[in-house]
N, C-alpha and C positions, 0 to 999 in steps of 0.2 A: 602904419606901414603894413601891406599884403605882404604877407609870406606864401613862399612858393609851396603847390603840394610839392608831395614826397612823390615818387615815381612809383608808380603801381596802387597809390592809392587815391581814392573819389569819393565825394559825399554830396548828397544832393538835399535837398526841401529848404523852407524857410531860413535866413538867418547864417550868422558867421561858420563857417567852416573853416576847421584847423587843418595844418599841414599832412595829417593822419586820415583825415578822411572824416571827423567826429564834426558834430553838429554840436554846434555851445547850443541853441533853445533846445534841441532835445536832451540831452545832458540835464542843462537845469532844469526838465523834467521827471526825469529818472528816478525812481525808488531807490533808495539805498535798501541792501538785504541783511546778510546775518551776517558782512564783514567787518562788522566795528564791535560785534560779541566776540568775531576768532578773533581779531587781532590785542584786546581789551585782557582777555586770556591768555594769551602767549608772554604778555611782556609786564613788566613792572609798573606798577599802578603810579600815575605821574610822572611817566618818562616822554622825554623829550625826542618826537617823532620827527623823522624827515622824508616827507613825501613827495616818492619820483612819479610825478605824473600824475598830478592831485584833480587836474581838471578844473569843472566848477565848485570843488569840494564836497562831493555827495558824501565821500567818506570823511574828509574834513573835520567838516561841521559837527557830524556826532561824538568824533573825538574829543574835540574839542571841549565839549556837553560833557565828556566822560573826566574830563580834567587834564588831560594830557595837553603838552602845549605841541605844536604842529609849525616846522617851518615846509613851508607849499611849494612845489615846483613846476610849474610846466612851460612849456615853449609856447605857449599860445597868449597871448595879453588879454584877450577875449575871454578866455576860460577864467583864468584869473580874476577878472573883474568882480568874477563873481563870487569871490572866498572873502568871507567875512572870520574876523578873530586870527588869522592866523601870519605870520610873517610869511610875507611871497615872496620867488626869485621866479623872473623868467626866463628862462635859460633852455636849450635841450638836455635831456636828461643826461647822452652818453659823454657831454664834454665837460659835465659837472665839477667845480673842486673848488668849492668853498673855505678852505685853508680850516676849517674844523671838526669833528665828529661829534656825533649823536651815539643814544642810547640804543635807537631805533629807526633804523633805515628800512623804506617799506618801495616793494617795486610791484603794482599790484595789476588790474588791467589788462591781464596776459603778456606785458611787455618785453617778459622774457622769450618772450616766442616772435622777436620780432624778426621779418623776413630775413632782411642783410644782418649777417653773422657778424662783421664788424659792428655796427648798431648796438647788435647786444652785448657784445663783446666788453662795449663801453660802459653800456649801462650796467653791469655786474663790477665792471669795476670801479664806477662811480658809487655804487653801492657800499664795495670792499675800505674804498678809500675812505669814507663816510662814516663808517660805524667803529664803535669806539672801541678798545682789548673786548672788553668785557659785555660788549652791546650784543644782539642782533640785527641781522637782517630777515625781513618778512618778504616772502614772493607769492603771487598767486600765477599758479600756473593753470593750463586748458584740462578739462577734462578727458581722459581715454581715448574715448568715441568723440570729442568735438568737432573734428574733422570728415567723422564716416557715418555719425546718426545726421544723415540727411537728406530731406528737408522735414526739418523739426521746429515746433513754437510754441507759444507759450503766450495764456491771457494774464497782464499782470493785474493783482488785486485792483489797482488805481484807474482800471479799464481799458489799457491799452496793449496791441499783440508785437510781441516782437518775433523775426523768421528769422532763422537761419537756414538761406535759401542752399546756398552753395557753396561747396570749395574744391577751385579747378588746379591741376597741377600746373605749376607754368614753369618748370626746373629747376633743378638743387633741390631737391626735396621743399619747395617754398608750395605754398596752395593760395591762392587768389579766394580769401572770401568775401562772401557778400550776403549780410544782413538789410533789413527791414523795419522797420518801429514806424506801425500804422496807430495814429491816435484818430478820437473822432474828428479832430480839424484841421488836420494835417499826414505828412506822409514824408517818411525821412530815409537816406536809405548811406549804408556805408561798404565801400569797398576796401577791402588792405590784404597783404599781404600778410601770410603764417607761417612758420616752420610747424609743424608736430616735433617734438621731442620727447622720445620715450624718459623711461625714470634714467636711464645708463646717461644716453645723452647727456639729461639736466644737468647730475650730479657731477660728468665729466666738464661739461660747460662751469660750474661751478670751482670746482677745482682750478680751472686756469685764471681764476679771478679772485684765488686766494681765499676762498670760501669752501665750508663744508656741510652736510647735510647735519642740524642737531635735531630734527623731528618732524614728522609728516603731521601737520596738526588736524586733519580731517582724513574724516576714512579715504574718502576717496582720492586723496593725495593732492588737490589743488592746493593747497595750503600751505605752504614750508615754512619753518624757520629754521636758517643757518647763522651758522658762525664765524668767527674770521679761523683761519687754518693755524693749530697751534692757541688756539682761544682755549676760555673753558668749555 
């Protein structure tokens, strides 16, 4: 079954496109980078992760490899196809309630920066709902300048350029961006919607979803783990 896009977001080249705008062949292209060393660091060795918006499993798979078990989430059956080793639900992330918790709940992908405030609203508290007294929750938020160093790119080791060409205001403090990932034999491109959120923002957004900030795990702040409110 097609699912509908989302409103305000577009994705173009080769191959299935999800409701976000992401291309499943360029995904299962993708490099993984150094988020499966922060996250492998932040939480207890062999704990039981739950990942909102796992995709094709870039991050997955190496978890996986690290001995953590991984139940996988995304709303796309396509993306999922492609996770090997790991229990999948396909579901949207913000209406999530799997009647259990984990050790470790991970919202990574900037999806806390998703446009509609409801949206996220959900998915932090699909998160809250999720994680167990004693667990975490792991967020990857945008960097500072994501939104104002632009147009900015970048060759990746594997030979391929990814641009971050633009991001337009379109109101509510929301910005329309729009990336690029040129490979040698193909050309993919994705639109979606952003909030920026400053640190005040986040931590406030957190708050209403019964979460608290317990440490910025990278200097530059993309990196959180929180806790549940009244946790250790």
């Amino acid at each position: 079954m097609e699912m509908k896009m989302r409103e305000g977001y577009e994705g173009t080249g080769p191959g299935a496109i999800t409701p976000d705008g992401c291309a499943v062949e360029l995904y299962a292209r993708l490099t993984v980078g150094n988020e499966p060393d922060i996250i492998a660091a932040a939480v207890p060795a062999g704990a039981h992760v739950l990942e909102l918006g796992c995709g094709v499993g870039r991050v997955t798979h190496p978890l996986l490899e690290r001995g953590f078990t991984v139940t996988a989430v995304d709303e796309s059956p396509q993306m999922l196809e492609r996770v090997r080793g790991a229990r999948t639900i396909c579901a949207p992330v913000e209406g999530l309630d799997l009647g259990e918790t984990f050790d470790v709940v991970m919202l990574a992908s900037f999806l806390v920066h998703a446009g509609d405030v409801e949206v996220r609203r959900g998915m932090l508290r699909a998160c809250a709902r999720h994680v167990s007294e004693e667990g975490c929750v792991l967020i990857q938020r945008e960097g500072a300048d994501y939104h104002t160093n632009l147009p900015r790119e970048r060759v990746d080791a594997a030979g391929f350029t990814v641009r971050m060409v633009s991001a337009e205001p379109v109101g509510d403090g929301v910005n329309s961006v729009h990336a690029e990932y040129e490979f040698p034999d193909a050309v993919w491109t994705q639109t979606f919607l952003a909030r920026p959120l400053t640190e005040e923002q986040f931590e406030e957004a957190l708050g209403e979803a019964g979460l608290r900030v317990d440490k910025y795990l990278t200097e530059d702040g993309t990196w959180v783990r929180a806790v549940p409110v009244g946790g250790r």
